[in-house]
N, C-alpha and C positions, 0 to 999 in steps of 0.2 A: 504494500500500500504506500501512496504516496503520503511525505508529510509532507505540512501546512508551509513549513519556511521554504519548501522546494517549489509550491504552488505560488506562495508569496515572489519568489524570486524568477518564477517563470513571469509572472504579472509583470512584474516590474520590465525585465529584459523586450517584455514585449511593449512595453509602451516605452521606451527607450524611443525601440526600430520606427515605432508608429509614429512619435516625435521629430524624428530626423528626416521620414519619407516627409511628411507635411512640411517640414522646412523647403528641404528641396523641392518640394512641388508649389510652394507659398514662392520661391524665388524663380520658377520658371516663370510663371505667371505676370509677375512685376517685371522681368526682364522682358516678356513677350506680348503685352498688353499694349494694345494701340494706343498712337499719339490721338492726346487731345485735339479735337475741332478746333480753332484758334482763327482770328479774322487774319486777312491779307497784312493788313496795316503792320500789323505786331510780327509776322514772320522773322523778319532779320532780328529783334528783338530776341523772337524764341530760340531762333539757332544759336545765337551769340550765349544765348545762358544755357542749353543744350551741350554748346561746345568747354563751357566754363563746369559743367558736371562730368563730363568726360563720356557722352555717351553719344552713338552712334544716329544721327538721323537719313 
């Protein structure tokens, strides 16, 4: 029979994996979520601050 501190530490290790998967899938999503709608006017605006975050448009 199992004991409780090896069910205890199955629990845990499992919500470890379940923590890290939801990171990583929390950061694809920010990394992979479309740009904001934005008017013409402000374009060069958004690229300049775009280019000041270091990120790819």
């Amino acid at each position: 029979m199992v004991r409780q501190s090896e069910l205890q530490f199955a629990k845990m290790i499992a919500g470890a994996v379940a923590a890290v998967f939801a990171a990583i899938i929390y950061n694809r999503w920010l990394l992979e979520k479309p740009l904001p709608a934005i008017p013409v006017q402000s374009w060069d605006k958004y690229v300049e601050q775009q280019k000041k975050a270091g990120r790819d448009i």
